[in-house]
C-alpha positions in Angstrom: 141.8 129.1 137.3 143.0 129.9 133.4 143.2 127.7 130.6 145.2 128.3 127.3 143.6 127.1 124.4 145.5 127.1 121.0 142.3 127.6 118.8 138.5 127.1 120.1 136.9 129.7 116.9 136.1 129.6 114.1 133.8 126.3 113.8 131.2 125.0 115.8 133.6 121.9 116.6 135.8 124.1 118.7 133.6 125.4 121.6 132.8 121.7 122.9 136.5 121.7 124.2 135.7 124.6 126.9 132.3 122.9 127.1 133.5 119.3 128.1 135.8 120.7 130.6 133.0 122.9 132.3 131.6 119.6 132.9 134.1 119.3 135.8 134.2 123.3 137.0 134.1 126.5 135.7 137.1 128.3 134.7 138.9 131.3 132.6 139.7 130.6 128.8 142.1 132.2 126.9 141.7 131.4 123.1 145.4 131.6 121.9 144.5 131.9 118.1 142.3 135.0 118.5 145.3 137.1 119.5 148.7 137.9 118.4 151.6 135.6 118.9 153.2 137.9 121.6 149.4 138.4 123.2 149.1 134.5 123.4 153.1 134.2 125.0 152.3 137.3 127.7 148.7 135.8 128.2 150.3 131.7 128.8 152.4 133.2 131.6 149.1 133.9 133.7 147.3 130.4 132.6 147.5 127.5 134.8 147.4 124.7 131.6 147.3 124.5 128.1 145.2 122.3 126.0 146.5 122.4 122.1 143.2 121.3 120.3 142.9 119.6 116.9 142.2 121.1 113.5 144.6 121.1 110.1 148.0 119.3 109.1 151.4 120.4 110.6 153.3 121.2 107.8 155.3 118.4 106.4 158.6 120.2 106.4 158.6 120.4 110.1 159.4 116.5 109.7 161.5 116.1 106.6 158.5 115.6 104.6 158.5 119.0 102.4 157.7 117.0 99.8 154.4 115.4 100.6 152.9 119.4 101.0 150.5 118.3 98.1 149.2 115.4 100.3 148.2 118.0 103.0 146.0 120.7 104.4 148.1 123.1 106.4 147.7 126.3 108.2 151.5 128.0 108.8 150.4 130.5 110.9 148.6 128.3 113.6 151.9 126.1 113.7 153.9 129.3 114.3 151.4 129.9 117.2 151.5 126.2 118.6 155.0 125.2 118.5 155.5 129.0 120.4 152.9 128.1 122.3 154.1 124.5 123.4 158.1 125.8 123.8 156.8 128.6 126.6 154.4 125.7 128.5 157.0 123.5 128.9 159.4 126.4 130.1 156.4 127.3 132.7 155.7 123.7 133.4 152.1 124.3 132.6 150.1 121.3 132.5 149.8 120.8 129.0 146.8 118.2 127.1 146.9 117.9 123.4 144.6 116.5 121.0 144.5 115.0 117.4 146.3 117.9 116.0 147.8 118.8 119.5 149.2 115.1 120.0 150.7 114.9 116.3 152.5 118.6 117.4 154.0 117.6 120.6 155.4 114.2 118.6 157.2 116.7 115.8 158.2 119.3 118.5 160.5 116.7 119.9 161.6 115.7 116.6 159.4 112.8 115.6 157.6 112.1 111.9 154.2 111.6 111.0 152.3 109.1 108.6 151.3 111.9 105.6 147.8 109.5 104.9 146.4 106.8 107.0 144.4 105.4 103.9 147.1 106.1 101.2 150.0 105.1 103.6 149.3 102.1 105.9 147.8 98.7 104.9 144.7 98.6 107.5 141.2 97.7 107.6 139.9 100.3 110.7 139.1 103.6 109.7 140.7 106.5 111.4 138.6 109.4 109.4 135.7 111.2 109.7 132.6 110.2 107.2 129.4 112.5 106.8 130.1 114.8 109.7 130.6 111.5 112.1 133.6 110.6 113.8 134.3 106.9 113.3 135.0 104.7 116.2 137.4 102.0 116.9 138.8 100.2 120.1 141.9 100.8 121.7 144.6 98.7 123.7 146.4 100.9 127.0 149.6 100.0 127.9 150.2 98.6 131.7 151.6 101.4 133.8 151.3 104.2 131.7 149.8 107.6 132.8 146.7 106.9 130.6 145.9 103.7 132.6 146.5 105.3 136.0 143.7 108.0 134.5 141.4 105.9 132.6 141.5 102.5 134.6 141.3 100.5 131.9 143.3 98.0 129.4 141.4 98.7 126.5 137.9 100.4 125.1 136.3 102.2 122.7 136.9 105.7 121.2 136.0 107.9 118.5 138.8 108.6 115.7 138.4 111.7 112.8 142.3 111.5 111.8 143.8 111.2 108.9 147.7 111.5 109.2 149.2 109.8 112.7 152.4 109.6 114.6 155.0 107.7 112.2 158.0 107.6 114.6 158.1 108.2 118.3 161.1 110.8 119.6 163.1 109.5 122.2 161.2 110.7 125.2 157.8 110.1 124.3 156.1 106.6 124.4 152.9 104.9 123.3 150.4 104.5 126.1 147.7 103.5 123.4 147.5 102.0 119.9 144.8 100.6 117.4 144.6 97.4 117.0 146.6 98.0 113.4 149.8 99.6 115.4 148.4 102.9 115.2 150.0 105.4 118.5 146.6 106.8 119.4 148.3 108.2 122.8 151.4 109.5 123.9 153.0 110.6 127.4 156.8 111.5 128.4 158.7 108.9 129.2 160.4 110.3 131.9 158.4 112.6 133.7 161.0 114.1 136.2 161.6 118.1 136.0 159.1 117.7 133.3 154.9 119.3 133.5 151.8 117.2 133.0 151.2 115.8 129.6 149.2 113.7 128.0 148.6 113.3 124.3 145.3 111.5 123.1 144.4 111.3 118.6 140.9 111.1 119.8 138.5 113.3 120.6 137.3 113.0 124.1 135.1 116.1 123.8 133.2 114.9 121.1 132.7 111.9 123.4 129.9 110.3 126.2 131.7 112.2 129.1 130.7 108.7 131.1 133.6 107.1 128.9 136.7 106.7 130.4 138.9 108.2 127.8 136.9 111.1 128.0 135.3 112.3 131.2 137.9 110.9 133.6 140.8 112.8 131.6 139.1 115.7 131.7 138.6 115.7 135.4 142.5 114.7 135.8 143.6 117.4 133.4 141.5 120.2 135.8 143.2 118.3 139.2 146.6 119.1 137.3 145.9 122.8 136.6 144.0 123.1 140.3 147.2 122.0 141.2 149.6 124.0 139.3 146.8 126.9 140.0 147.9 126.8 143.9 151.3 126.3 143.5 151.1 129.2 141.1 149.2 131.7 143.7 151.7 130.3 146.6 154.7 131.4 144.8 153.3 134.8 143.8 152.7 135.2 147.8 156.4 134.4 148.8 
């Protein structure tokens, strides 16, 4: 079983995303932003998922917001790499989980906005950002029926949150399976899932989590069922 992963170098941070999914099995990594684009593209067409991690700002002109460049902390290249990366997994039906960063990607892939600045931007009292080398935490409501519920099992709970720009407006086929109690999308999922690969979208950080929490150690396990999956049908195919 192979795994894409869009970036997990560089910082400490990023090696706990292999690490909380060896808590289910072991497995093949691939780390996407070590190698050249057209490495990464040839590479994704031997994985069986792809997890787009979190890290800096998508640049604001990819939503309309060129403008508001001052107001962020981008990284060109790595969006290059991750809206490439994102296009071919979707072609390839490749399980795909995406977090923080990943999440706000998938949203302005399909042609939705982003909030520039949580604090700056929307009139709240919960804070979203990251103090002192701790992730903050705040509780969460799941929406009835959605794929997060199916996974998690719950209506509502606690997670951490180290964000600081969020989903603005949703594109046409994505919905909110999980908000803030101040409106805030903190998960997203296709809402039509027909023709269409696994996805789930979470602005959280369920590797920095308790893997006994439910928004982190059961999506974990669901994401690897999805690319066990997708690993067989990959190997039966090759057979035929």
């Amino acid at each position: 079983m192979k795994i894409a992963f869009s970036k997990i170098s560089g910082a400490p941070r990023y090696s706990l995303y292999t690490k909380w999914l060896g808590n289910v099995r072991e497995f093949e990594s691939v780390d996407c932003s070590s190698i050249s684009l057209d490495q990464a593209l040839a590479e994704l067409k031997d994985c069986h998922g792809l997890v787009l991690t979190g890290g800096e700002d998508i640049h604001p002109g990819k939503f309309g917001k060129d403008f508001e460049i001052s107001r962020c902390e981008i990284d060109v290249s790595r969006d290059s790499l991750e809206f490439a990366l994102l296009e071919k997994a979707i072609e390839l039906k490749l399980p795909i989980l995406a977090i923080c960063r990943g999440l706000q990607l998938v949203n302005v892939y399909f042609a939705g906005s982003l909030i520039i600045d949580i604090p700056q931007d929307v009139q709240t009292t919960i804070e979203h950002r990251r103090f002192n080398d701790t992730d903050s935490i705040h509780s969460i409501e799941v929406e009835p029926g959605t794929l997060l519920k199916k996974i998690s099992g719950k209506f509502d709970g606690f997670i951490n949150s180290a964000h600081h720009q969020s989903i603005e407006q949703l594109p046409e086929n994505l919905i909110s399976s999980a908000k803030s109690e101040d409106g805030i999308i903190e998960a997203i999922e296709f809402r039509e899932s027909t023709n269409l690969p696994f996805f789930l979208g979470v602005q959280w950080h369920p590797e920095r989590m308790e893997f006994t929490s439910p928004f982190s150690g059961l999506i974990a396990q669901h994401f690897l069922f999805e690319v066990e999956s997708f690993s067989l049908l990959f190997k039966n195919r090759s057979l035929q």
